[in-house]
C-alpha positions as CSV (number, residue, x, y, z in Angstrom):
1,X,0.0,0.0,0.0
2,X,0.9,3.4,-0.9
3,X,0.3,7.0,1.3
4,X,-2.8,6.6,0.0
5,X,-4.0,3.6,0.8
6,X,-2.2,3.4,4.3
7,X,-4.2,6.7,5.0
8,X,-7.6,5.4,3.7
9,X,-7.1,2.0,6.0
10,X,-6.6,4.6,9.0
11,X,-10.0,6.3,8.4
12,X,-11.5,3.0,7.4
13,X,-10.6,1.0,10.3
14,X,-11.6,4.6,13.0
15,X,-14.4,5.9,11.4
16,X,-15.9,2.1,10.3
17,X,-15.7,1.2,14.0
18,X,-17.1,4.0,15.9
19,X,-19.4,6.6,13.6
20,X,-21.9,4.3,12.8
21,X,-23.9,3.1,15.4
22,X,-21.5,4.8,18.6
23,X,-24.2,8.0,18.7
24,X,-26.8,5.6,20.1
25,X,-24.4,4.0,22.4
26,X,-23.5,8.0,24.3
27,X,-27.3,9.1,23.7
28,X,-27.8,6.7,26.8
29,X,-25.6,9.2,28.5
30,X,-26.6,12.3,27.0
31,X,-25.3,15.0,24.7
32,X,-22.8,16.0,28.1
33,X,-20.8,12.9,26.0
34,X,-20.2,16.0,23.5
35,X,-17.6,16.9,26.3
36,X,-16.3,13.6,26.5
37,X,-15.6,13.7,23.0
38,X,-13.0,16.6,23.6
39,X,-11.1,14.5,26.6
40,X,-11.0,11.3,24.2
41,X,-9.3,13.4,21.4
42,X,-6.7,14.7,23.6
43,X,-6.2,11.2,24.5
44,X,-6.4,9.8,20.9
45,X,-4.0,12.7,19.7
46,X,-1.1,11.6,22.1
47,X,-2.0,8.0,21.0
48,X,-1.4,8.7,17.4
49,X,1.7,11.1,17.7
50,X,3.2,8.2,19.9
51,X,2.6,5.4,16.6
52,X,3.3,8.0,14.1
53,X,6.6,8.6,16.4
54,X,7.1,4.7,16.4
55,X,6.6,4.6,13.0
56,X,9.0,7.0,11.5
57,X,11.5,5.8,13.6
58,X,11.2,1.7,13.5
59,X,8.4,1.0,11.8
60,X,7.9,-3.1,12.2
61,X,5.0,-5.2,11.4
62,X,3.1,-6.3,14.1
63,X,2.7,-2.9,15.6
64,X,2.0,-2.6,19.7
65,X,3.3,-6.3,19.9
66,X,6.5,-5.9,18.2
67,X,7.4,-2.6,19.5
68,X,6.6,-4.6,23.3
69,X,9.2,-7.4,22.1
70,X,11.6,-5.8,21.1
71,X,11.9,-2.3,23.9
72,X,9.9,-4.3,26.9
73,X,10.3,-8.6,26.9
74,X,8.8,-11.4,26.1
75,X,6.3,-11.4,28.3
76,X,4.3,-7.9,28.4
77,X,5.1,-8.5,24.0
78,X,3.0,-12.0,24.9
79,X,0.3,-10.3,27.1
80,X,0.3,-7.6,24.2
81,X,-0.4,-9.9,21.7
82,X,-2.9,-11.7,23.5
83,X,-5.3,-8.9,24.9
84,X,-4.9,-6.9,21.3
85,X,-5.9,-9.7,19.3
86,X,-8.7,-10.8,21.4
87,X,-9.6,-7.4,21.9
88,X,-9.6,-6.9,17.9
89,X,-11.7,-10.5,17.5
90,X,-14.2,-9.2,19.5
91,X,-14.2,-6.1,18.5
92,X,-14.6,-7.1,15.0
93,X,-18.1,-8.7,15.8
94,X,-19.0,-5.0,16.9
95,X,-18.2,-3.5,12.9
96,X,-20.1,-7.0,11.4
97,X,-22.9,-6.7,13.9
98,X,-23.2,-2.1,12.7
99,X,-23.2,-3.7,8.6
100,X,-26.2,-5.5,10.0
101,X,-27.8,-3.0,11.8
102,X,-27.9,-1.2,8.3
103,X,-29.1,-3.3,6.3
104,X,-32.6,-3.9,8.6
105,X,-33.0,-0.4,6.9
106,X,-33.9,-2.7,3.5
107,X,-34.9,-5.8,5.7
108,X,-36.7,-5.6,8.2
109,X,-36.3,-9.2,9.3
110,X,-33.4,-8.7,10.3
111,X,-34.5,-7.3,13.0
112,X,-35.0,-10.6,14.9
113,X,-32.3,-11.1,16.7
114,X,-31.4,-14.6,15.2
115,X,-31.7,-13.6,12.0
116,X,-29.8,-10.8,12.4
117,X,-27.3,-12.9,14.0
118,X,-27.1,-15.2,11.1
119,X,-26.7,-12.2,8.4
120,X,-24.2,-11.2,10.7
121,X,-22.3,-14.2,10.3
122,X,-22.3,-14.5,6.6
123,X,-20.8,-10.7,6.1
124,X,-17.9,-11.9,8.9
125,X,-17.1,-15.0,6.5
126,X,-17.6,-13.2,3.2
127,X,-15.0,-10.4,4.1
128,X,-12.6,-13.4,5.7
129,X,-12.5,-14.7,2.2
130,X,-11.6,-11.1,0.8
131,X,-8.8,-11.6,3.3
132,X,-7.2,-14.5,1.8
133,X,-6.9,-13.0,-1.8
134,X,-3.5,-10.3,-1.0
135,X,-2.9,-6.9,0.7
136,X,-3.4,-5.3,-2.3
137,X,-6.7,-6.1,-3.1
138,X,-7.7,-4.8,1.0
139,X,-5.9,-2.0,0.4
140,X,-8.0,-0.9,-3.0
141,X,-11.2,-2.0,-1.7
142,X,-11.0,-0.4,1.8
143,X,-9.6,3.3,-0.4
144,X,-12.9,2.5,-2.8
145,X,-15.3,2.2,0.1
146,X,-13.8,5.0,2.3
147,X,-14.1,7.4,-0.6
148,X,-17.4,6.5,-1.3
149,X,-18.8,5.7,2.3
150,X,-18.0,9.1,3.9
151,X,-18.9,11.4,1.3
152,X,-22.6,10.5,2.4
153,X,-22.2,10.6,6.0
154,X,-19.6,13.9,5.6
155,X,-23.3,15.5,3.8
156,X,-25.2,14.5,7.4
157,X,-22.1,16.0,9.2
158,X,-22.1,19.2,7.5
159,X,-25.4,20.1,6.4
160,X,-27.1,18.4,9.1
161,X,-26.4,21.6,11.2
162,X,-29.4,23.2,8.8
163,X,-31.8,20.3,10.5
164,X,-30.0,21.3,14.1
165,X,-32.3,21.7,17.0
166,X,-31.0,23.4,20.1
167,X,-33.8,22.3,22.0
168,X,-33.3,18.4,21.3
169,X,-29.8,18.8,22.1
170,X,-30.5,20.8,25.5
171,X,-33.2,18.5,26.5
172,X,-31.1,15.1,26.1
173,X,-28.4,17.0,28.0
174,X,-28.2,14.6,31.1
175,X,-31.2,12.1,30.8
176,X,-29.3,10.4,34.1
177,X,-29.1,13.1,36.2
178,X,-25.4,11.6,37.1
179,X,-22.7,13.9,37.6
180,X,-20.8,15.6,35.2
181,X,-17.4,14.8,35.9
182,X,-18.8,10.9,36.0
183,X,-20.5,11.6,32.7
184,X,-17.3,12.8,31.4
185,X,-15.3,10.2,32.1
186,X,-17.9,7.6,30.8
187,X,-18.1,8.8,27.5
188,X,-14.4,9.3,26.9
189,X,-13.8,5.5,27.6
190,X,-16.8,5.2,25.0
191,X,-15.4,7.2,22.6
192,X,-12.0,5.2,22.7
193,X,-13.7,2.7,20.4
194,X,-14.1,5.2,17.8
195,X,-10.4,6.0,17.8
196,X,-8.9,2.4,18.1
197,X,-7.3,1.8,14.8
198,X,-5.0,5.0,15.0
199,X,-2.3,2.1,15.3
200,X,-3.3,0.2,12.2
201,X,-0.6,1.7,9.2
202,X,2.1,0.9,12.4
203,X,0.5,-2.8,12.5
204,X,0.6,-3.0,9.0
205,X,3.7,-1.3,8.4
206,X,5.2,-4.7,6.3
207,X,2.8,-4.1,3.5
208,X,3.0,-0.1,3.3
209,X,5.5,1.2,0.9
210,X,8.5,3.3,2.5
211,X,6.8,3.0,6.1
212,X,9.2,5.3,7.5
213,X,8.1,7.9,5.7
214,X,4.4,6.5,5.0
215,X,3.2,5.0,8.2
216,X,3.5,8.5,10.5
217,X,2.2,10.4,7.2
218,X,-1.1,8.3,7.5
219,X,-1.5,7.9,10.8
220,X,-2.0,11.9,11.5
221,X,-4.0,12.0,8.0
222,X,-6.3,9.6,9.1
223,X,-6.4,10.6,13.1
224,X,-7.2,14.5,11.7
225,X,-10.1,13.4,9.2
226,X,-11.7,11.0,11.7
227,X,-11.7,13.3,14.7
228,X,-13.5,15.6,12.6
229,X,-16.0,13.6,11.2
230,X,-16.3,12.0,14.7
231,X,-17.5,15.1,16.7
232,X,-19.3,17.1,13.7
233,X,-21.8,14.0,13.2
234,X,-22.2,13.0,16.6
235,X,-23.2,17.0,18.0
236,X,-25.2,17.1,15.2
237,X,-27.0,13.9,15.4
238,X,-28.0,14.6,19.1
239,X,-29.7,17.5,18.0
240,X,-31.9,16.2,15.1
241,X,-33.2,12.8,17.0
242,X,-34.3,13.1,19.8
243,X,-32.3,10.8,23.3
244,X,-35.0,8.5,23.6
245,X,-35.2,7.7,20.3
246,X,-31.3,7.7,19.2
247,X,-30.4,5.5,22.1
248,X,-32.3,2.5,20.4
249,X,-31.8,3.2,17.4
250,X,-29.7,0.3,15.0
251,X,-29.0,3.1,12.1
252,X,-28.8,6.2,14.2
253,X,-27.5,8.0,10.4
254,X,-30.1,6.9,8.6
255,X,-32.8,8.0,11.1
256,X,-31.2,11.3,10.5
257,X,-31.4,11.3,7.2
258,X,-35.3,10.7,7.1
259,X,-36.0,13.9,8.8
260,X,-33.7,16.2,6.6
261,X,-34.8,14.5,3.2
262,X,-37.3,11.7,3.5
263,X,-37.0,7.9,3.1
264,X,-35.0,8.1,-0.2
265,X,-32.4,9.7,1.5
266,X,-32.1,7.3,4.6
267,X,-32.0,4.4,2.0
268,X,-28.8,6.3,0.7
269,X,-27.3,6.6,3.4
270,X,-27.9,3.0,4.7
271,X,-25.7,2.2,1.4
272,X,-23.4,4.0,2.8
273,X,-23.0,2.9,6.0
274,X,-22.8,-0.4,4.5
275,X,-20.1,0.6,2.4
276,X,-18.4,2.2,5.1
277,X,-18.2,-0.5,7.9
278,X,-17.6,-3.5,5.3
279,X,-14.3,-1.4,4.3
280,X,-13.1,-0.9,8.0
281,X,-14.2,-4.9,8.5
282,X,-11.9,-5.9,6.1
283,X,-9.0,-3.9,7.0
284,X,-9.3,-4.9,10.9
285,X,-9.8,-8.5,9.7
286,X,-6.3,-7.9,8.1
287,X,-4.8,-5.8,11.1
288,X,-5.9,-9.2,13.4
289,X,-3.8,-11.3,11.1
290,X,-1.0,-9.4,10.8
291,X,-0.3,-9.0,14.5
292,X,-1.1,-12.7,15.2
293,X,1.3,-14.0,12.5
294,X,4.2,-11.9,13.8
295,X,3.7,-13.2,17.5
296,X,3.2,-17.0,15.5
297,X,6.7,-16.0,13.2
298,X,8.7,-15.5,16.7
299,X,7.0,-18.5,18.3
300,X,4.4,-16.8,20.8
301,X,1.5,-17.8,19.3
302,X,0.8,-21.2,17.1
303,X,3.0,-21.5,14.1
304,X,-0.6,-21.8,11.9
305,X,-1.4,-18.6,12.8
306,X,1.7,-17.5,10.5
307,X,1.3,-20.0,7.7
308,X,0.3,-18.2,4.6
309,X,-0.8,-19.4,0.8
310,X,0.3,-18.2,-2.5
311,X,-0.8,-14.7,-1.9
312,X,1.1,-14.9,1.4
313,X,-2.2,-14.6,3.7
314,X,-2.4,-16.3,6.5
315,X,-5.5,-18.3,6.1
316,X,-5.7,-20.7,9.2
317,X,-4.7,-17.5,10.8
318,X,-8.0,-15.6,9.4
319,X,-9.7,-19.0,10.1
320,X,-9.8,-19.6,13.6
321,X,-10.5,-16.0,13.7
322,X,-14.0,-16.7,12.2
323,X,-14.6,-19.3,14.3
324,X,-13.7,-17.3,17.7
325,X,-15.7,-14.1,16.1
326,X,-18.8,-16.9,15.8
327,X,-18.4,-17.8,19.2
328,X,-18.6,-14.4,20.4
329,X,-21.7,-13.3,18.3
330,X,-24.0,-15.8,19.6
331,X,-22.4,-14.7,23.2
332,X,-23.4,-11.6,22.8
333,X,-27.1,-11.8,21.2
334,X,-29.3,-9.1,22.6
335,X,-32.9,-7.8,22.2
336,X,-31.4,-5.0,19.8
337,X,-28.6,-4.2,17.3
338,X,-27.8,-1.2,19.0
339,X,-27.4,-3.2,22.8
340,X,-25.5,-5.8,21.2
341,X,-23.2,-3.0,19.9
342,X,-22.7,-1.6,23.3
343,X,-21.6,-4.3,24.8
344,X,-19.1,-5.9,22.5
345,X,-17.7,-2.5,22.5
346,X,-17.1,-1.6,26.3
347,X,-15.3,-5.2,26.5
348,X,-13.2,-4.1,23.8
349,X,-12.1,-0.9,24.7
350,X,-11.1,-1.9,28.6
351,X,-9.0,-4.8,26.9
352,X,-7.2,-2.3,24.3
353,X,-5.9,0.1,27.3
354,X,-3.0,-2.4,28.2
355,X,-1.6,-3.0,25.1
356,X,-1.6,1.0,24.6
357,X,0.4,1.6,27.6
358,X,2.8,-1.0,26.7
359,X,3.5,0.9,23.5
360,X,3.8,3.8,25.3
361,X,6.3,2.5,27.6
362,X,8.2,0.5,24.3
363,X,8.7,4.3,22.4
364,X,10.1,5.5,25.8
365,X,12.4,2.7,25.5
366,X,13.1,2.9,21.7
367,X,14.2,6.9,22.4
368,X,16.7,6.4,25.1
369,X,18.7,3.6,22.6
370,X,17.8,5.7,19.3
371,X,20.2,8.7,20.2
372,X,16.7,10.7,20.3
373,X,17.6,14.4,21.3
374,X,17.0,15.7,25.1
375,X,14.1,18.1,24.0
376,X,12.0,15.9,21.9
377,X,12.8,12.9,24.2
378,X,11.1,14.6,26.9
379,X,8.4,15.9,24.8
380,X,7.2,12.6,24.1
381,X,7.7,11.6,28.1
382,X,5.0,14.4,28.0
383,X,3.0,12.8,25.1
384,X,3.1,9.1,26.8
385,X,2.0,10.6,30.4
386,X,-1.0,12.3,28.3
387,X,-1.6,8.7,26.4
388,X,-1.2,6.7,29.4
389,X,-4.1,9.0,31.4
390,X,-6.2,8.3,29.2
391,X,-5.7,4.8,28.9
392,X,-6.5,4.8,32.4
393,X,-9.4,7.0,32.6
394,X,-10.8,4.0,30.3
395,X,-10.7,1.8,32.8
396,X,-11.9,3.9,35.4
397,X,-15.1,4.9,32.7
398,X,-16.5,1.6,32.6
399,X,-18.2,-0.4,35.3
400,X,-16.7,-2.2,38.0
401,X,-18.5,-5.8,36.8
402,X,-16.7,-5.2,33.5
403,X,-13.3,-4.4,35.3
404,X,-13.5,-7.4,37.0
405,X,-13.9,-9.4,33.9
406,X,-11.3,-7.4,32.2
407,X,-9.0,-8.9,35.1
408,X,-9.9,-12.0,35.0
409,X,-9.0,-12.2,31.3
410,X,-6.0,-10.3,31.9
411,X,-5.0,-13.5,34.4
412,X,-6.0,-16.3,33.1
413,X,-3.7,-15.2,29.8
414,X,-0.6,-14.8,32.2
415,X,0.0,-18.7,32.8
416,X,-0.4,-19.4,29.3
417,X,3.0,-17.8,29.2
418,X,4.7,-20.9,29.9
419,X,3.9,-22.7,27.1
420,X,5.9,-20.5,24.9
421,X,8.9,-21.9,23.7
422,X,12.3,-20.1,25.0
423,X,14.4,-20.4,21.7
């Protein structure tokens, strides 16, 4: 992949995973989530400058796993691996599950929850097959559907503000009542799933042309554009649908559209959305495999995770993936797209914080051995602190039930450790 398509794999993979159905997931706490958003940027900024940093300086396939190999140890690059490909399984089940959502727009059967389940699962296999073809071919088809999926939902974001109702906006300020602070700090660790993925040119930094120069390029271009499409459509969406309505809603965009335009245009926009989120499935199905086979290539993870056909895909890899994504889509089967959503995401964002602040502490690493200078050395001790807060403040955002569970995964994963060869 080119500048071009490393940039367009950035927006595909943010913007696929959190625009589409995340305004129904923060309506439940209100439009106060509009101040979250402005916390989870700040967080998402340092995130990206510390990749794009990462990336222009040793850019390696693999991404927060090799970067925690090669600056930390074996073991925090094993728990690295572990928690940010499970985290990326699961949270692949969250983009299928949005496609789905969508499409009830044109079917309306599909919203049963067991037959939305099994539509579900035939858009997870269909794009796994994509996936075993070559990097080129993901790279083309997630620039082709990132061009023409956000040009529709960049119309709602802009002209949208023509439908904008201050009085919608005011009135599902706080449905809760909870305080602000608390609000805050729930709908930043919300809004982390719409920025995971800032990582994904470093991940994929084996099939990007001149990643040195490449991978930081795209990772800004693609934080920039998504952060802007991010906050635009999401203020805006809060004030044309009203909170009761948005926070059930399974194609919050298209529900927008029929009040500007009519029906015709919410049908357009569905395609869209479809569009959109079948782009950003694809290139996370590919950003899964790539960090998997690198842990599998250095023997801390099964070698078939890193064996590969004639297009040099790892298809047992992409495989097992599948099956795991399967597992957790009938896990997570819920009255309503839009609950489903929710809590597939909140699992994946609490898992995602640890293998974040293991980058973090690998770039401090990689700068005291690179013959970084004193000033920007120390500005990126700034930048890591920033990324590291934030990482927390995810943790502390979610609920104590689902911090427990975090743990518990984050345990049982450490004895598995010794079943890793030593070579």
């Amino acid at each position: 992949m080119g500048l071009i398509g490393a940039s367009s794999l950035v927006v595909a993979n943010m913007v696929g995973t959190g625009l589409f159905l995340l305004p129904s997931s923060l309506a439940n706490i209100g439009s106060v989530s509009i101040l979250g958003w402005v916390v989870a940027a700040i967080g998402a900024s340092a995130l990206g400058l510390v990749f794009a940093h990462m990336g222009m300086v040793e850019p390696k396939a693999g991404g927060p796993y090799a970067y925690a190999r090669d600056h930390i140890g074996r073991f925090p690059a094993f728990q690295t691996n572990m928690l940010y490909w499970l985290a990326n399984v699961i949270g692949n089940v969250a983009i299928a599950v949005s496609v789905t959502g969508y499409l009830a727009v044109f079917f309306p059967a599909l919203k049963d929850p067991w037959v939305a389940n099994a539509c579900t699962a035939a858009v997870i296999w269909m794009f796994i097959w994509i996936n075993t073809r070559d990097a080129k071919l993901v790279g083309g088809f997630t620039t082709v559907s990132t061009i023409a999926g956000i040009v529709p939902i960049a119309f709602v974001g802009l002209f949208g503000w023509l439908w904008f109702k201050p009085d919608v906006f005011i009135e599902s300020w706080n449905p809760g009542d909870i305080p602000t602070a608390t609000a805050i700090a729930r709908s930043a660790s919300i809004a982390l799933w719409a920025f995971l993925g800032v990582e994904s040119a470093a991940v994929s930094a084996g099939v990007i042309e001149n990643p040195k120069r490449n991978v930081p390029l795209a990772t800004i271009i693609g934080l920039l554009i998504s952060t802007v499409i991010y906050i635009s459509c999401c203020t805006v969406l809060m004030g044309i649908i009203p909170g009761t309505e948005l926070r059930i809603s399974g194609a919050p965009f298209a529900d927008a559209a029929r009040v500007m335009l009519g029906p015709w245009a919410a049908i357009g926009i569905s395609l869209a959305a479809i569009l959109k989120a079948s782009g950003s499935l694809v290139g996370w199905i590919l950003i899964v495999a790539q960090s998997s086979q690198a842990a599998a290539n250095d023997g801390m993870f099964p070698r078939r995770f890193a064996r590969t056909n004639e297009h040099g895909m790892p298809v047992q890899n992409l495989v097992i993936t599948g099956l795991l994504m399967m597992a957790m889509l009938l896990a997570s089967t819920s009255p309503d797209v839009a609950t489903q959503f929710s809590h597939i995401t909140d699992a994946t964002v609490i898992l995602m914080s640890v293998p974040y602040i293991f980058s973090v502490v690998a770039m401090w690493r990689l700068n005291q051995t690179m013959g970084v200078s004193t000033a920007k050395r120390q500005f990126f001790i700034v930048v890591g602190v920033v990324a590291c807060l934030y990482c927390l403040s995810v943790v502390v955002g979610q609920s104590a039930e689902l911090d427990r569970k975090a743990l518990l995964v984050l345990l049982v994963t450490t004895p598995l450790f010794a079943l890793i060869k030593r070579s």
